[in-house]
C-alpha positions in Angstrom: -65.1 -163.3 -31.8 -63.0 -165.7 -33.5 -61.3 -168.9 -31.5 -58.1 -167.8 -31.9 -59.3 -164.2 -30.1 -58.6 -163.4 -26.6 -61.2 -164.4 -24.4 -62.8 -162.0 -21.9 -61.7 -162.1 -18.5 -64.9 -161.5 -16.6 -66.0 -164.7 -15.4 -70.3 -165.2 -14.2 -72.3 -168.3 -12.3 -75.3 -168.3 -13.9 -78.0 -170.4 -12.1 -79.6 -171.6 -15.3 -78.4 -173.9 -18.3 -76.2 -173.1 -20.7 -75.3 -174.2 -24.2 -74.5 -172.7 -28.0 -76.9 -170.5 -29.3 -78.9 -170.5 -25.9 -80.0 -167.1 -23.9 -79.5 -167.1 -20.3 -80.8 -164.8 -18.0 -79.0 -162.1 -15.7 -80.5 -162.0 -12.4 -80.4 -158.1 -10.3 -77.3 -158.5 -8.8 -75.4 -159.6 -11.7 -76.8 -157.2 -14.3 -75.7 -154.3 -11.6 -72.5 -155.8 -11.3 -71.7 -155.9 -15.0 -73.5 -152.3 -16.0 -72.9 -150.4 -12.7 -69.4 -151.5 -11.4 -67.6 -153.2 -14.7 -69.3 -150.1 -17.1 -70.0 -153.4 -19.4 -73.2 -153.2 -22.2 -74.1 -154.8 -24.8 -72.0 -156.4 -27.0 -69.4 -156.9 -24.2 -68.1 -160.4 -23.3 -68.1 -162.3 -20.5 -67.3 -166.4 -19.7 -70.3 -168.1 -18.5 -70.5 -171.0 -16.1 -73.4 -173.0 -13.9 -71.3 -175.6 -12.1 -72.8 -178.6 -14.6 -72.2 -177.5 -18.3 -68.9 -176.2 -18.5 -67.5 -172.8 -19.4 -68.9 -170.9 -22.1 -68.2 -167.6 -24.0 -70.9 -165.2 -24.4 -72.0 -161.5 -24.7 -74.2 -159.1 -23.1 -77.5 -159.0 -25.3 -79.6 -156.9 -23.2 -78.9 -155.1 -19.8 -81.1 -152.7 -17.3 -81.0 -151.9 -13.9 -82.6 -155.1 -12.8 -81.9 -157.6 -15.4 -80.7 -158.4 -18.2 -80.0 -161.4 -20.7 -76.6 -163.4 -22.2 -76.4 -164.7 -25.7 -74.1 -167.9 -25.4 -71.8 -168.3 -28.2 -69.6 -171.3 -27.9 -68.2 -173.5 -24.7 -64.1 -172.5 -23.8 -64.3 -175.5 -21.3 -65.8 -179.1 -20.8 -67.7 -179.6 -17.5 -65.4 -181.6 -15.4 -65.3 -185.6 -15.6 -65.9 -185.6 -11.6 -67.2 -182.6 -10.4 -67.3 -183.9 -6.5 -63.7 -185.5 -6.7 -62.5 -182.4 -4.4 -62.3 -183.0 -0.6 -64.7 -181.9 1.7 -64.2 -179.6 4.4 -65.9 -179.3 7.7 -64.6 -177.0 10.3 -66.0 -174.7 13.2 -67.5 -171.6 12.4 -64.7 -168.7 12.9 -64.9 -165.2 14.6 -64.1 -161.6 12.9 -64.7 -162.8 9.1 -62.1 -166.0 9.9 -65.4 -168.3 8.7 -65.7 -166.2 4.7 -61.9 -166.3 4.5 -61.9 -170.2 4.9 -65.2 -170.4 2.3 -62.7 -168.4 0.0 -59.9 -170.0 0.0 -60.9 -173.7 0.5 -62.6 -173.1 -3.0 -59.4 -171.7 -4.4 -58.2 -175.4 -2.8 -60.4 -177.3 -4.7 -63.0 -178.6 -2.1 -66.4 -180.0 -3.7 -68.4 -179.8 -0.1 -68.2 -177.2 2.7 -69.6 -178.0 5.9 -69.8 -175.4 8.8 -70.0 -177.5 12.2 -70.5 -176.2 16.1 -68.4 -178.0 18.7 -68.6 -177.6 22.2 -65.7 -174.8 22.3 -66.7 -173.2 19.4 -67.3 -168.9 19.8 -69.4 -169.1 17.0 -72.6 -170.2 17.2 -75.0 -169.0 14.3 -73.4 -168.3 10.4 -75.0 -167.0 7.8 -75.7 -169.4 5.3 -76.6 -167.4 2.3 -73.5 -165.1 2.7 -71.2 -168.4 3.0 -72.4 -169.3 -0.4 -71.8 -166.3 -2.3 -68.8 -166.8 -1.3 -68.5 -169.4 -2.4 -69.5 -168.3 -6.2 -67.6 -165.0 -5.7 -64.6 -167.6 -5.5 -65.2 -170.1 -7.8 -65.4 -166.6 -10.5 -62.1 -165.5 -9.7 -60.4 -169.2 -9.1 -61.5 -170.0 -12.6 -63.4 -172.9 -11.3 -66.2 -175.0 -13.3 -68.2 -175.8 -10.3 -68.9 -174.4 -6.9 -69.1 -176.4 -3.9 -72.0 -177.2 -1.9 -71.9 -175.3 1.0 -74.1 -177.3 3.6 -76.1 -176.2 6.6 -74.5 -176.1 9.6 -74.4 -179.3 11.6 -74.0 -180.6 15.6 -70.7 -182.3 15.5 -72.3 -185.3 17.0 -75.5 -185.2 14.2 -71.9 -185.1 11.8 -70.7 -188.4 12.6 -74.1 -190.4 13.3 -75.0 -189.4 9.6 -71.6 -190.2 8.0 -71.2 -192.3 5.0 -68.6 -194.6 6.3 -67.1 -195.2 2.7 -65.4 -191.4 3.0 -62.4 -191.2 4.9 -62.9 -188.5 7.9 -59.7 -187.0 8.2 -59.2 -185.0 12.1 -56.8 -182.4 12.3 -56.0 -183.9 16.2 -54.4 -181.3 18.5 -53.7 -183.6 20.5 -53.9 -187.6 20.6 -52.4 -190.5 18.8 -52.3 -189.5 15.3 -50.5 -190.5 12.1 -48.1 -187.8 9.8 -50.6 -186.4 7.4 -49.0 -187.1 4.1 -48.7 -190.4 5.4 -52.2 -190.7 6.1 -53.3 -189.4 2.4 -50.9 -191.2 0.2 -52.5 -194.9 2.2 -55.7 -194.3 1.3 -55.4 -191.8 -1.2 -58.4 -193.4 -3.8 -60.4 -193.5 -1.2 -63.1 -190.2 -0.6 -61.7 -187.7 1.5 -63.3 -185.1 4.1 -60.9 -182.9 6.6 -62.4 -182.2 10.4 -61.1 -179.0 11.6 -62.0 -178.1 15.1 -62.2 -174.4 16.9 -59.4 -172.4 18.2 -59.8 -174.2 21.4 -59.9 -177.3 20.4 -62.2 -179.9 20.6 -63.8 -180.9 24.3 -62.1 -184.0 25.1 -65.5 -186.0 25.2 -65.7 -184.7 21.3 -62.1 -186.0 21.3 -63.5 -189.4 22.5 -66.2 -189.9 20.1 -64.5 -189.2 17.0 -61.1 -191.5 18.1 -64.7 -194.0 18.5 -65.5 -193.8 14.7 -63.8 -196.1 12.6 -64.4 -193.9 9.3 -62.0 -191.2 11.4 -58.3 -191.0 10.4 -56.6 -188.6 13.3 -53.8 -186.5 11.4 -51.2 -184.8 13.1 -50.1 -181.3 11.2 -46.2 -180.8 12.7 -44.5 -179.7 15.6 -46.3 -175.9 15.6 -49.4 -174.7 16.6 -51.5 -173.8 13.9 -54.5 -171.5 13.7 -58.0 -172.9 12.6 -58.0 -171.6 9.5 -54.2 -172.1 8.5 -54.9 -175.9 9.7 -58.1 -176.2 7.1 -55.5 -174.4 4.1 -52.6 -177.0 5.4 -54.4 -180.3 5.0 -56.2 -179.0 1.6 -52.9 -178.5 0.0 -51.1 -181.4 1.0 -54.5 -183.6 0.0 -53.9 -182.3 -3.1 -50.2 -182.3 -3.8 -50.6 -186.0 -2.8 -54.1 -187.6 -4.0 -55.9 -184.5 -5.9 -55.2 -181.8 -9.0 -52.2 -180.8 -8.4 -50.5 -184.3 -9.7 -51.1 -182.7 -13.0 -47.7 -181.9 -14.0 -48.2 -178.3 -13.5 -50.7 -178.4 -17.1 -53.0 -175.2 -17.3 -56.2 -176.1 -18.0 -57.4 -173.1 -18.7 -57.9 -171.9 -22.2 -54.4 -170.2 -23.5 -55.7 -166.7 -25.0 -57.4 -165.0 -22.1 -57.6 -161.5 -22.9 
């Protein structure tokens, strides 16, 4: 495949390292994936991609049941400059399939660290860990991400703040409270790191209330006149972080490669 050929549209994380004229391994679920539910084989094309080397073409060299292995032709894509300059996210766990939808599409929103936290009102009280973060790769595929966030384990609200590095702004998504206009907030300490608190559908207990208006690294953020839901609240403050201090300043520039197939 030439450059000037349309690149293949199947995108793969592959935990392992990647560069020209490398092979990479295909763990079970992938090689299923590709043979069993694509109908790919050898020969075929896919884009490659391990969070720290970039994006890189390359096709199926062998494939079974269980395995398989990727010949890696040429990078499409640079790793990032920064790959953590993307907000973090912490926010109660979320009934009915609510917590996999937020993994999803705080990804999609460019978040470099997600962090699952219980709170006195939460309904939530155990996730499962290892199905957040295929999630999170099963989104960074189809976002046409270079990285995947960290997606951390679940955390006491209080063990949150008594372990915070006080150099990252803590923005709270306050229900209630003194609290500044959100774009206002951003656009003041926009160069400063950012991370978004959003609380359970009930809100936070006021004593949680009280200990985070205590914390000098928290920025209380008030997100309009309406009551939002949990998980609209988390997709609200993403966007406007990054229509005002992230990605989206880029002038509406694709940087994705021009000739996917």
């Amino acid at each position: 495949m030439t450059q000037d050929q349309p690149l293949p549209r199947t995108r793969l994380f592959i935990d392992a390292p990647l560069s020209a004229g490398a092979s990479a391994p295909l763990d079970g679920g992938r090689a299923h994936y590709l043979r069993a539910v694509l109908r790919q084989g050898p020969g075929d094309g896919v884009l490659a991609f391990n969070g720290r080397d970039g994006e890189f073409l390359a096709r199926i060299d062998t494939l079974g049941k269980s395995a398989g292995t990727l010949a890696v032709e040429r990078q499409t894509r640079p790793a990032p400059a920064d790959p953590a300059a993307g907000p973090w996210l912490a926010f109660a766990p979320l009934k009915g399939g609510r917590t996999e939808y937020v993994v999803e599409k705080a990804v999609e929103l460019g978040v470099s660290r997600l962090i699952p936290v219980f709170t006195r009102r939460g309904d939530v009280g155990r996730v499962n860990l290892e199905r957040l973060r295929a999630n999170a790769v099963e989104a960074a595929e189809q976002c046409e991400r270079l990285t995947v966030p960290d997606v951390a384990e679940p955390v006491e609200l209080a063990k949150l703040l008594s372990g915070w590095d006080e150099g990252r702004r803590l923005y709270l998504a306050a229900e209630s409270g003194v609290a500044q206009p959100l774009v206002t907030a951003i656009t003041a300490q926009a160069t400063l790191p950012a991370a978004f608190l959003v609380g359970p559908e009930g809100g936070f207990d006021p004593t949680e209330l009280a200990l985070l208006y205590r914390m000098a690294f928290v920025v209380p953020i008030g997100l309009g006149p309406r009551i939002l839901r949990a998980d609209t609240a988390a997709f609200a403050v993403l966007s406007a972080w990054q229509a005002v201090a992230g990605d989206w300043q880029q002038g509406g520039q694709d940087a994705r490669p021009p000739n996917r197939a």
